[in-house]
DSSP file (Angstrom, degrees, kcal/mol; ACC not computed):
  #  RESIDUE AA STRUCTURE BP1 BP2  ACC     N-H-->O    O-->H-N    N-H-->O    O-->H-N    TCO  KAPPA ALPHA  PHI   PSI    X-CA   Y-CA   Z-CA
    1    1 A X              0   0    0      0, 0.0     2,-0.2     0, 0.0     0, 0.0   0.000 360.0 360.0 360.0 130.0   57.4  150.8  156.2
    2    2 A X        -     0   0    0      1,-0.1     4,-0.1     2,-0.0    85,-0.0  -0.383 360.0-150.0 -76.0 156.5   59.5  150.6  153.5
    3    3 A X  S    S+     0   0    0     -2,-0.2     2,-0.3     2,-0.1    86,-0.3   0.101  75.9  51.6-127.3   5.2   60.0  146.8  152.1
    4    4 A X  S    S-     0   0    0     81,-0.1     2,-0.5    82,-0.1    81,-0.2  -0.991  93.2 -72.7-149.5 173.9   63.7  147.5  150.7
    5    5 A X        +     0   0    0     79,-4.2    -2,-0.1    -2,-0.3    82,-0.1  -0.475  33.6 177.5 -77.9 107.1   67.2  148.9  151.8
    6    6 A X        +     0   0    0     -2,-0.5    -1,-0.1    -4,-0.1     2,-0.1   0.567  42.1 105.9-102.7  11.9   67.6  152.2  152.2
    7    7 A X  S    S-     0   0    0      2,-0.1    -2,-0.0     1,-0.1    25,-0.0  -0.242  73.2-124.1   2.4 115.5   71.2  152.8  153.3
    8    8 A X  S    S+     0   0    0     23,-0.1    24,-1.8    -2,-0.1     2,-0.2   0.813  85.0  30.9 -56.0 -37.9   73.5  154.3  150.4
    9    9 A X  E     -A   31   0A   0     22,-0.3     2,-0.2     2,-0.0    22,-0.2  -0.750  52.6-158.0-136.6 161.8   76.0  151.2  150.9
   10   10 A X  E     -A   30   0A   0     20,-2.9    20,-2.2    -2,-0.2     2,-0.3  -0.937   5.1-162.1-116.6 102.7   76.6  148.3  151.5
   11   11 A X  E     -A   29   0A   0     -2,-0.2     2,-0.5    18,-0.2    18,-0.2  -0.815  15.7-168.2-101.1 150.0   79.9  146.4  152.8
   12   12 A X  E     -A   28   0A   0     16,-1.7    16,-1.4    -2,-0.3    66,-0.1  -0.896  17.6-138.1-124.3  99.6   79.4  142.6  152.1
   13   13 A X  E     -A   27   0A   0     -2,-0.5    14,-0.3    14,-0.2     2,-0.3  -0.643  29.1-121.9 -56.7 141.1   82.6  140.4  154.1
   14   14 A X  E     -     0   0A   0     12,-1.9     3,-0.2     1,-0.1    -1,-0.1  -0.479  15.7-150.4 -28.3 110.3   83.5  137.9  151.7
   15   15 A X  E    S+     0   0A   0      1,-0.3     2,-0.6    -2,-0.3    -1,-0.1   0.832  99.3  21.9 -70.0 -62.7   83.3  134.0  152.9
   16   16 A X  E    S-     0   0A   0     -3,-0.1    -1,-0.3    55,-0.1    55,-0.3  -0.812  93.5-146.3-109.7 125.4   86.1  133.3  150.5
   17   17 A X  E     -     0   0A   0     -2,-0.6     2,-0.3    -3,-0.2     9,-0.2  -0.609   8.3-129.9-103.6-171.5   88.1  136.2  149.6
   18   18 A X  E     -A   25   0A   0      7,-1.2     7,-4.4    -2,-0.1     2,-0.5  -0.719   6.3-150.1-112.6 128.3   89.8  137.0  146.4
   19   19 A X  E     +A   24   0A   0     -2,-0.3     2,-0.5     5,-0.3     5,-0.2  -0.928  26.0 176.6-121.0 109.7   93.3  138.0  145.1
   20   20 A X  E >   -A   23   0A   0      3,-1.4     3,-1.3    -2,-0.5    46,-0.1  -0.941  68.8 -19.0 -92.4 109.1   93.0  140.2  141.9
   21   21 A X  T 3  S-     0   0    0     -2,-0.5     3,-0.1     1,-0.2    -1,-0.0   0.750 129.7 -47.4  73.0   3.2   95.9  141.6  140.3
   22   22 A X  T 3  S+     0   0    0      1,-0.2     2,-0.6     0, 0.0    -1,-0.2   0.414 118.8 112.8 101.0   7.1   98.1  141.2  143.5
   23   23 A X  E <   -A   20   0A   0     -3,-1.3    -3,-1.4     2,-0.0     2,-0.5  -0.898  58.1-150.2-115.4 114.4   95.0  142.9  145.6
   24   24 A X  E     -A   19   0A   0     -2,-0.6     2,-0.5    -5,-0.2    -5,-0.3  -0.624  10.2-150.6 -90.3 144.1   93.5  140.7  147.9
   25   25 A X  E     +A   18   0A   0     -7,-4.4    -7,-1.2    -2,-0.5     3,-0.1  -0.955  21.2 169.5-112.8 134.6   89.4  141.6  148.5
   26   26 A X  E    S+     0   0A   0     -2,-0.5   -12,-1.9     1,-0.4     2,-0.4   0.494  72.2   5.8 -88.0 -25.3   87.9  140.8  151.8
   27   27 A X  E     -A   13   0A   0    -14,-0.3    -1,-0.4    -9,-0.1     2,-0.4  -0.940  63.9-142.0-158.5 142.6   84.9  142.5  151.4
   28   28 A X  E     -A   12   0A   0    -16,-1.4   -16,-1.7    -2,-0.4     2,-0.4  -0.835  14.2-145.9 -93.5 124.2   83.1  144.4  148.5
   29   29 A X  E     -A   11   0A   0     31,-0.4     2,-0.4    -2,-0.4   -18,-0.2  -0.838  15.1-163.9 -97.7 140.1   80.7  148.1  149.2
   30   30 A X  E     -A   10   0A   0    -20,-2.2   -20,-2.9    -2,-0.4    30,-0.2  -0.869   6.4-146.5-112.8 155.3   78.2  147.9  146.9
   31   31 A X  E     -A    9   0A   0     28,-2.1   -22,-0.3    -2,-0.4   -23,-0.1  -0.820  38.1 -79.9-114.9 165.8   76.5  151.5  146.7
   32   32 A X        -     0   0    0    -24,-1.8     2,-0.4    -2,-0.2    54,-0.1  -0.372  59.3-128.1 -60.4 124.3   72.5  152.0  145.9
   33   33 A X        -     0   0    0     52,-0.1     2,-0.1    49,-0.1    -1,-0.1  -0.695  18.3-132.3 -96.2 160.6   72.3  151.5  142.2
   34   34 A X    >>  -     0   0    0     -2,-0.4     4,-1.1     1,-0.0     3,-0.8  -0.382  27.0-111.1 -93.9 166.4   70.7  153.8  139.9
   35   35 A X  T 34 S+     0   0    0      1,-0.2     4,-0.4     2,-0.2    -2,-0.0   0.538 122.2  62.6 -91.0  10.5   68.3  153.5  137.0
   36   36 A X  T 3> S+     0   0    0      2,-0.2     4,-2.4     3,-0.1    -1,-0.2   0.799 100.6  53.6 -40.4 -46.8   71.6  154.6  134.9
   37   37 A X  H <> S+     0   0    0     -3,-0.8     4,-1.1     1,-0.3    -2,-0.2   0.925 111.6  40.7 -43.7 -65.5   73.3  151.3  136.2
   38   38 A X  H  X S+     0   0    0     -4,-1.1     4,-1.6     1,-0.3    -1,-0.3   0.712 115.5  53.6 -75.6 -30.4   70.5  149.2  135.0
   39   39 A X  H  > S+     0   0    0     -4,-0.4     4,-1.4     2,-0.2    -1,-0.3   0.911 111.5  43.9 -75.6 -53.5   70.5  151.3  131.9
   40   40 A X  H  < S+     0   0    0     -4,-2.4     3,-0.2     1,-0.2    -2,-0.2   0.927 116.4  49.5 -38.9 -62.6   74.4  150.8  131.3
   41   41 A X  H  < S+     0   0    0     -4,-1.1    -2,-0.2     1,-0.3     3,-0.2   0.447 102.3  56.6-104.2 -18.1   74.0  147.1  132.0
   42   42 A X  H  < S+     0   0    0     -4,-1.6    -1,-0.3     1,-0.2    -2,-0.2   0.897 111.1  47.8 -66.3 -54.7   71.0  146.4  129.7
   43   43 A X  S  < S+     0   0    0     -4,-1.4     2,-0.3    -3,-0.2    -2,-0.2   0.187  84.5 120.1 -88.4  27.9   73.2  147.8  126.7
   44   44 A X        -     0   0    0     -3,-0.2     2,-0.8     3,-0.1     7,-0.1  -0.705  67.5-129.2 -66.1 146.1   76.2  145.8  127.7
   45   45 A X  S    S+     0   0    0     -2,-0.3     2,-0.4     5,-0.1    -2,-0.1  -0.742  74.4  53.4 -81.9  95.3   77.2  143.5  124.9
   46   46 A X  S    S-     0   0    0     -2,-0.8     2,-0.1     4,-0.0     3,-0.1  -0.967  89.5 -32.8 174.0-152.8   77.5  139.9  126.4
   47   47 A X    >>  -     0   0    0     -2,-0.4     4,-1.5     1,-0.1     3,-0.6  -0.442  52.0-105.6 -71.2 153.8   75.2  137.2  128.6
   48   48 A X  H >> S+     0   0    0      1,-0.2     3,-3.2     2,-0.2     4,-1.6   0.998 130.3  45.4 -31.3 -70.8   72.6  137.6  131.2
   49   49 A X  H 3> S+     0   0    0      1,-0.3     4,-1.1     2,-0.2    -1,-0.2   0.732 109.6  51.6 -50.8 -28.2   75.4  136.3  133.3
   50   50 A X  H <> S+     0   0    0     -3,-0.6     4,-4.4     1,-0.2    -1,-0.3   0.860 112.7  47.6 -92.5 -13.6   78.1  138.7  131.8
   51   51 A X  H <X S+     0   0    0     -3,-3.2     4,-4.5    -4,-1.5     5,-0.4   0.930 107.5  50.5 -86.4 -24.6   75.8  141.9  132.4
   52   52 A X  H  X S+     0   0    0     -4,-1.6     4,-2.5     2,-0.2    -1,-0.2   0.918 108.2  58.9 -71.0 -29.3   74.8  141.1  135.9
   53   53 A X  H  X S+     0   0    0     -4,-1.1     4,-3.3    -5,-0.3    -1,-0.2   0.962 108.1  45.4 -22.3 -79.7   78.7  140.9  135.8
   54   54 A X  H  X S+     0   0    0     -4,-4.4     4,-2.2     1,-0.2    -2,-0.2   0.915 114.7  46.6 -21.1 -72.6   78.8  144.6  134.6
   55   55 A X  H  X S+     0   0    0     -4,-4.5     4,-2.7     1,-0.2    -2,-0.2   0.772 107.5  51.3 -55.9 -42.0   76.5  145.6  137.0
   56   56 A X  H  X S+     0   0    0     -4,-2.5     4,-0.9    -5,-0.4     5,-0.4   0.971 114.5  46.8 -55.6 -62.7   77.9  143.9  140.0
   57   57 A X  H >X>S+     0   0    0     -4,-3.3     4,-1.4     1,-0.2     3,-1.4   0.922 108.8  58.3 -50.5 -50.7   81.7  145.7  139.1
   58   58 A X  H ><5S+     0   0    0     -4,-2.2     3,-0.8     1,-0.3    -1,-0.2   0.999 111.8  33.9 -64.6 -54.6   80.1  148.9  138.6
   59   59 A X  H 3<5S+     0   0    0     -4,-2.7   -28,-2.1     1,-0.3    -1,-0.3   0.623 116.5  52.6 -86.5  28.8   78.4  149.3  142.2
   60   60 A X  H <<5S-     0   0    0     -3,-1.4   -31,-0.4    -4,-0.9    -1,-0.3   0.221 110.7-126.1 -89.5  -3.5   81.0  147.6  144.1
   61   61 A X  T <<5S+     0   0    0     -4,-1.4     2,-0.2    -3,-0.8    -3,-0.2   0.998  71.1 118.7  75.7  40.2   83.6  150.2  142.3
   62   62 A X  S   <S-     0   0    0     -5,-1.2     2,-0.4    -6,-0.0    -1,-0.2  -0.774  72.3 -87.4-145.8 169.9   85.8  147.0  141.1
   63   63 A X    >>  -     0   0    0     -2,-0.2     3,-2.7     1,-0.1     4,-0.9  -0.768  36.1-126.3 -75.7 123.7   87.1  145.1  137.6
   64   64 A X  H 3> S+     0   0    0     -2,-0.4     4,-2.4     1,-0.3     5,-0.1   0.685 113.4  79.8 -17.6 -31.5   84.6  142.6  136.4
   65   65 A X  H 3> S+     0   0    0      1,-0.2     4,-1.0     2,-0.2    -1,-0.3   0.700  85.6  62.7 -91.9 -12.1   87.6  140.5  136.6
   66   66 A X  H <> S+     0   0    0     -3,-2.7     4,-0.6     2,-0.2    -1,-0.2   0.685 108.9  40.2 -32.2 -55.3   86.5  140.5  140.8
   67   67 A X  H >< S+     0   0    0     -4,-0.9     3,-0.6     2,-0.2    -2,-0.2   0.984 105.3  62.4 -52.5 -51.5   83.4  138.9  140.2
   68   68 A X  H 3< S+     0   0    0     -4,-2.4    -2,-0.2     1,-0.4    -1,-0.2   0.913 106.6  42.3 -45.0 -70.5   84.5  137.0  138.1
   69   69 A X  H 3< S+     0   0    0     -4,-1.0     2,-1.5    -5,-0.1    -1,-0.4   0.570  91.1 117.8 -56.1 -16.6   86.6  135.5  140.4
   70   70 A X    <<  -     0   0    0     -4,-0.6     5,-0.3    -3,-0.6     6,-0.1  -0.169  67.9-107.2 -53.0  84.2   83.9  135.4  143.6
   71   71 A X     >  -     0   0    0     -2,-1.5     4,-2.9   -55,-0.3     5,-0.2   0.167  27.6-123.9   6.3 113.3   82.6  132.3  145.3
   72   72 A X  H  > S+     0   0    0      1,-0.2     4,-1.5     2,-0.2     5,-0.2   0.947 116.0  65.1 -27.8 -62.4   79.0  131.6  144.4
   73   73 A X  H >4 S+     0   0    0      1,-0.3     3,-0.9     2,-0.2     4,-0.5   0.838 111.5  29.7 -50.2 -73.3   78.5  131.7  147.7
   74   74 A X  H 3> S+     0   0    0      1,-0.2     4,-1.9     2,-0.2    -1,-0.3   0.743 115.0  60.0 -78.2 -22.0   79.5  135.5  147.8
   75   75 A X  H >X S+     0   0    0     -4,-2.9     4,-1.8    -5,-0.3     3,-0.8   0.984 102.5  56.4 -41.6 -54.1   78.3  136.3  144.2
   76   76 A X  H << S+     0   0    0     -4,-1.5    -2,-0.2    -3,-0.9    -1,-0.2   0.381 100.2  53.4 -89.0 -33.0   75.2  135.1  145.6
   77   77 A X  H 3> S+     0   0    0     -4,-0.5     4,-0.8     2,-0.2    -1,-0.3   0.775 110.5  55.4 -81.8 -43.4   75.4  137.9  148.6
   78   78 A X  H <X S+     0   0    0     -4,-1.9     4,-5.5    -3,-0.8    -2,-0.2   0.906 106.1  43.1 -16.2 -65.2   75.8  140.5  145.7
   79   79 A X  H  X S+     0   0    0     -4,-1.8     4,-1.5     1,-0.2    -1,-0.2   0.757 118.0  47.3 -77.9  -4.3   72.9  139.6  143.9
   80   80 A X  H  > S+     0   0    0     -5,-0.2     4,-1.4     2,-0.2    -1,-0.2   0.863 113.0  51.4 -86.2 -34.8   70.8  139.5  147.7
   81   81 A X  H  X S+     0   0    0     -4,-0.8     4,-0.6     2,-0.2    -2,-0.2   0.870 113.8  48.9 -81.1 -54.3   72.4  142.9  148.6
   82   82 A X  H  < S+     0   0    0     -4,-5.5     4,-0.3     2,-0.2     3,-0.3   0.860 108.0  42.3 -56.6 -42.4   71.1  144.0  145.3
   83   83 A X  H >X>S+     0   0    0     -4,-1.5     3,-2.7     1,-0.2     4,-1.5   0.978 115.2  63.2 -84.7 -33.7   67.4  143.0  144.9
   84   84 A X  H 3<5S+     0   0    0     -4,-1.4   -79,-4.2     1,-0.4    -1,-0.2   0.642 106.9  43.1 -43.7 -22.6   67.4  144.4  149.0
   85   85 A X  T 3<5S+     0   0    0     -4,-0.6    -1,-0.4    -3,-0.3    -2,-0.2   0.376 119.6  35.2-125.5  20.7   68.2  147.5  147.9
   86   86 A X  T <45S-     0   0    0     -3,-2.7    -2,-0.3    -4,-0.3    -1,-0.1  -0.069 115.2-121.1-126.2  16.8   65.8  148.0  144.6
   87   87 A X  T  <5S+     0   0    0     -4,-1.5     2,-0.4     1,-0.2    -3,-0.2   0.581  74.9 129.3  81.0  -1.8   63.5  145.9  147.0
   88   88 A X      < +     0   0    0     -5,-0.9     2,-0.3    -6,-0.2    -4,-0.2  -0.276  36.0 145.9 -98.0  47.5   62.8  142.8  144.9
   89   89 A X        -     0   0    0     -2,-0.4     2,-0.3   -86,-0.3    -9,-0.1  -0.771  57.2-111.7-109.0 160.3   63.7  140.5  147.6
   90   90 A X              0   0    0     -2,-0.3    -1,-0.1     1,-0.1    -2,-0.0  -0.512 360.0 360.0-101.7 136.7   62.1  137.2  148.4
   91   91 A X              0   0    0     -2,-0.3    -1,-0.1    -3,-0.0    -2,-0.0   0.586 360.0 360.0 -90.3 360.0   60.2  137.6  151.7
């Protein structure tokens, strides 16, 4: 049985949502990331914090400037949605 999420997407509702740019987000789809992603997001120029940043915008298909703006609380759902679907989730 496989031990991570295999489902192409994800939608994650928002606890607190966000208004970017005049757009409010209620929920983010994250899609399955690729070993491109990670590849991308390694050679980003910035922080731990600012590549997981990267990474986050690129597979929900959003501006960094989304994250940015995100609750902990729903960062937080990101980065659980994320190791669930490369499988590195805490059992």
């Amino acid at each position: 049985m496989a031990k991570y999420d295999t489902d192409s997407e994800k939608t994650i509702k928002l606890d607190f949502p966000v208004t970017v740019d005049a757009m409010e987000y209620k929920e983010l789809t994250m899609r399955r990331p690729k070993t491109k992603d990670s590849i991308a997001a390694s050679k980003f120029k910035g922080s731990e914090a600012e590549r997981g940043i990267f990474l986050m915008a690129k597979l929900c298909n959003v501006s960094p400037d989304v994250i940015e703006e995100l609750d902990e609380v729903d960062a937080n759902k990101l980065g659980e949605q994320h190791k669930a679907f490369t499988g590195r989730q805490s059992d």
